[in-house]
N, C-alpha and C positions, 0 to 999 in steps of 0.2 A: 366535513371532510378536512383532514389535513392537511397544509400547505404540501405541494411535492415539488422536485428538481426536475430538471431535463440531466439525461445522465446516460454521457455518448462513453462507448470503446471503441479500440479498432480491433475489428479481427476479419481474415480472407473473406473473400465470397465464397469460396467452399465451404466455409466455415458457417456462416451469416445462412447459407443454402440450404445445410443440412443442419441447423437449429431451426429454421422455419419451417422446414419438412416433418421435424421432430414436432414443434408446438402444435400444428396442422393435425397430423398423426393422432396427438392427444387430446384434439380440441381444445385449446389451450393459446392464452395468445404467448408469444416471447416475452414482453413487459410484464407477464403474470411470473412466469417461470423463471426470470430474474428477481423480481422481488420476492417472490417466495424463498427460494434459494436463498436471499439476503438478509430475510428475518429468521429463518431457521440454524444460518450460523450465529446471530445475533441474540438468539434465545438460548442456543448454546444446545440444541439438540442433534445439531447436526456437525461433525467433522470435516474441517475445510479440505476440500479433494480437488486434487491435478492442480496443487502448488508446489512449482519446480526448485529446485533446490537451488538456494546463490538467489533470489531473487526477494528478498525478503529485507525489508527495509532493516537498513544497519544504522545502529545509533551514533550520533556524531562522536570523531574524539576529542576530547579534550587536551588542548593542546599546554604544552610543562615547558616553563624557561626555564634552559637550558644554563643561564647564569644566575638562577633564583637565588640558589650558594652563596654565591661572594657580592650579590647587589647590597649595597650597602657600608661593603669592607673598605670601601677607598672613599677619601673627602675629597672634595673637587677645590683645584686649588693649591691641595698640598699634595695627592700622589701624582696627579695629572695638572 
């Protein structure tokens, strides 16, 4: 068997309530119906659903000197 992680979210108790109620329902435990869920976007069969928009990890900027131009144009000494 495969090493595995411990792998917490937060979400309401309403929330927590009515997935346990669902997994119950389906005879199913929750730690089933999260991993499955997880390998089926992973396999790429499945489209990721009820991701909010704005929440989506943004790539850092790269930050640009602003004097990159003229670094260089002055000798120390003789303009300053």
């Amino acid at each position: 068997m495969a090493k595995t992680r411990l792998f917490n979210i937060r979400i309401t108790e309403e929330k927590h309530a009515a997935f346990k109620k669902y997994a119950e329902k389906n005879n199913v435990t929750m730690a089933n119906l999260l991993s499955s869920y997880i390998d089926s976007l992973l396999s790429g069969d499945t489209p990721a659903i009820g991701v909010n928009a704005g929440t989506e990890k943004k790539e850092r900027a790269q930050w640009n000197d602003p004097l990159d131009a003229i670094r260089g144009q002055y000798t120390p000494g003789e303009d300053f």
